[in-house]
N, C-alpha and C positions, 0 to 999 in steps of 0.2 A: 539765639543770642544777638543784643543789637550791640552795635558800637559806632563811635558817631564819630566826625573828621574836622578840623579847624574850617576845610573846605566849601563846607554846609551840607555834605554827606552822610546819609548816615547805612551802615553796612547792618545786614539780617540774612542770619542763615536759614535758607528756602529747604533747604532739603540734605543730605549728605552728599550732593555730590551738584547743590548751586548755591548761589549767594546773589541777593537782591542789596543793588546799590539805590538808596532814596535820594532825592533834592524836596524834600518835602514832601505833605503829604495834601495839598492845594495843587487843583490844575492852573496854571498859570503859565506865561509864556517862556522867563524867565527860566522856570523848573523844567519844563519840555526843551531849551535852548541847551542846557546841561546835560540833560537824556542825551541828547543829537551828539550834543560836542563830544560825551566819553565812549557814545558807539563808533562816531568816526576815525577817532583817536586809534581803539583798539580797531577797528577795520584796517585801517593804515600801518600798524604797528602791533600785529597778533601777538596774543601771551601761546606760549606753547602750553598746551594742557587744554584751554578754552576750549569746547564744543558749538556752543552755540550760543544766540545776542539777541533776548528778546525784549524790545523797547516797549515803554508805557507810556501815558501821562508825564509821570514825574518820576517814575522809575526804572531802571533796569537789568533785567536779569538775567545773570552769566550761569551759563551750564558749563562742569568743566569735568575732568577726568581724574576721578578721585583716587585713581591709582597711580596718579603721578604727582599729584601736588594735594596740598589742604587750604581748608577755608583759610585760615590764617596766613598763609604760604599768597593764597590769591591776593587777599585785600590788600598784605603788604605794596602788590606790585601795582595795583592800584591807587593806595592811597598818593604813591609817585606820578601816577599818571592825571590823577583830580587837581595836582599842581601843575598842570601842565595847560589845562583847558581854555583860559585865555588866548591860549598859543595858536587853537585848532579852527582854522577858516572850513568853515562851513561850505555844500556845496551853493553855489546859485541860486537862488529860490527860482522853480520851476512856475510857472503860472496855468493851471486848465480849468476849461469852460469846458463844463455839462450840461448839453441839453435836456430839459423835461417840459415832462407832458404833466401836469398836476392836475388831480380830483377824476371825479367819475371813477371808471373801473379801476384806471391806473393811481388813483389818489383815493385809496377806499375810506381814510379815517380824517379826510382833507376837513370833512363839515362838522367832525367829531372835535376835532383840536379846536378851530372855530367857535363852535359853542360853549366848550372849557374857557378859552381866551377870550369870548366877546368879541371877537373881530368878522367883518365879512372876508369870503373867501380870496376877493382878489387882492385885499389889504394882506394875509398870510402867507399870497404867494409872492409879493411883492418886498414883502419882509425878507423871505426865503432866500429871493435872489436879489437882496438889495446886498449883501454882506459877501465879505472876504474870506473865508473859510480856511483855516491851516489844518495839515495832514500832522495831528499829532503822536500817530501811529498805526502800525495795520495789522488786524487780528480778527480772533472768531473764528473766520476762514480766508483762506489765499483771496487778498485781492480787496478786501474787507475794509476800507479806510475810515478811521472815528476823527470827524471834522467836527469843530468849534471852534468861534462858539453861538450858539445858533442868538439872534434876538431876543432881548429878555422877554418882549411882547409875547415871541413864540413858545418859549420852554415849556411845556409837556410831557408829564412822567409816559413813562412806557406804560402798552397793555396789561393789564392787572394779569392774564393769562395769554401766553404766544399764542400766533400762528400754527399750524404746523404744518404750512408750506407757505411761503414769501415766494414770488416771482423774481428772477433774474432782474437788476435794473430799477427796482423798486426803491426811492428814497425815501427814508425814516427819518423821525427824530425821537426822542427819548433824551430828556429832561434838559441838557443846552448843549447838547450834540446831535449833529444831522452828521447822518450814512445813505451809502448806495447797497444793496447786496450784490452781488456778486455773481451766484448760481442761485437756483431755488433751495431753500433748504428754510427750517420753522426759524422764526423770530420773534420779538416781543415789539419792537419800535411800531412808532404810529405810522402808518403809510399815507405820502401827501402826493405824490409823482412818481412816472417811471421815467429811467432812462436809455432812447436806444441802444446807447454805447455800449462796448463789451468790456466790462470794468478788468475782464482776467482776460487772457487768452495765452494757453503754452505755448503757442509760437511768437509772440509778440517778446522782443527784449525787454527783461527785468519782469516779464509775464503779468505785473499788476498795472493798471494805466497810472495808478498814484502810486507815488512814493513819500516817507514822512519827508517831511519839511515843505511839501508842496503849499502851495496856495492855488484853492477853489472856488470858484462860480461858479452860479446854476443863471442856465436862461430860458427862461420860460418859452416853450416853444408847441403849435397847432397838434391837432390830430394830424393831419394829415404831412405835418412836417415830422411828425413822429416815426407814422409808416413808410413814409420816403428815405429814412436816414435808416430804418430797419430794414431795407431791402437795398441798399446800397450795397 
């Protein structure tokens, strides 16, 4: 069931026991700023019943406890709260720099996106890390951040068939989003670089190096600056 809000909201029931609140259905920054504004909201201001807060694009979906309240019951308290979002100062925007090593082993489909695009390879890496990247949420797996939006020169569809094993560190793009992975695990994105970094870590606080809202850079960086920052 959808139902829509004067707000520019529009509410759909996910499942029996979640509800997905839209800002449209275009990635744009605008629709991502509204995401942010109604998780912080409810972060700051829990509904009792809520389970769980998981951010998109342009949407967000609430998991809640369906023996204590109903879809109807939630959206209500929401819809109050979509009034309120002008109101909700956002955290800081964070700023990090990531170094990579692009092409060769660690940039397997570096000369692959290249010949799609017509571009040579130092013009793609220059592309890559000529831009501002925003964290417009983290998923897949822990630690997983979808940044856009990549250079229209760059955008390239994902592999027609994944991986089935990506190396820790590895950054992808897939169509105008660039990604880091995380752990090893299969994936479909194009691989252009890796990076030393450890993008998760469970003892590190908030355990993902990004968080949404963040803003990203990539800086191209040697082999041998690569292996010196791995054995750090």
């Amino acid at each position: 069931m959808d139902t829509s809000t004067g707000e520019g909201a529009r509410f759909q029931f996910s499942s029996d026991q979640s509800l997905l609140v839209y800002f449209g259905h275009q990635i744009t920054l605008e629709a991502n700023e509204n995401v942010r504004r109604l998780l912080r909201l409810l972060e700051l201001e829990p509904v009792v019943g809520v389970r769980n807060l998981h951010p998109a694009y342009c949407s967000l979906l609430i998991k809640f406890d369906a023996l204590r309240m109903q879809h109807n019951e939630l959206e209500a308290i929401l819809r109050q709260y979509l009034k309120r979002l002008d109101e909700v100062k956002l955290p800081e925007t964070r700023r990090v720099e990531i170094p990579v090593c692009y092409g060769g082993e660690f940039g397997p489909d570096l000369a692959e996106v290249c010949k799609i695009r017509e571009i040579a390879e130092a013009q793609a890496i220059e592309l890559h890390a000529s831009a501002e990247y925003l964290v417009y949420f983290l998923g897949f797996v822990p630690g997983f951040a979808y940044l856009g939006e990549l250079p229209k020169e760059l955008a390239t569809p994902r592999l027609a068939a994944p991986r089935k094993r990506v190396t820790a560190g590895s950054v992808g793009i897939a169509g105008n989003q660039t990604g880091v992975y995380p752990f090893s695990t299969p994936g479909g994105w194009r691989l252009i670089g890796r990076t030393p970094l450890k993008m998760f870590q469970a003892e590190r606080h908030g355990l993902s190096l990004l968080s949404i809202g963040d803003r990203v850079r990539f800086t191209p960086i040697s082999r041998e600056r690569f292996a010196a920052l791995e054995n750090a």
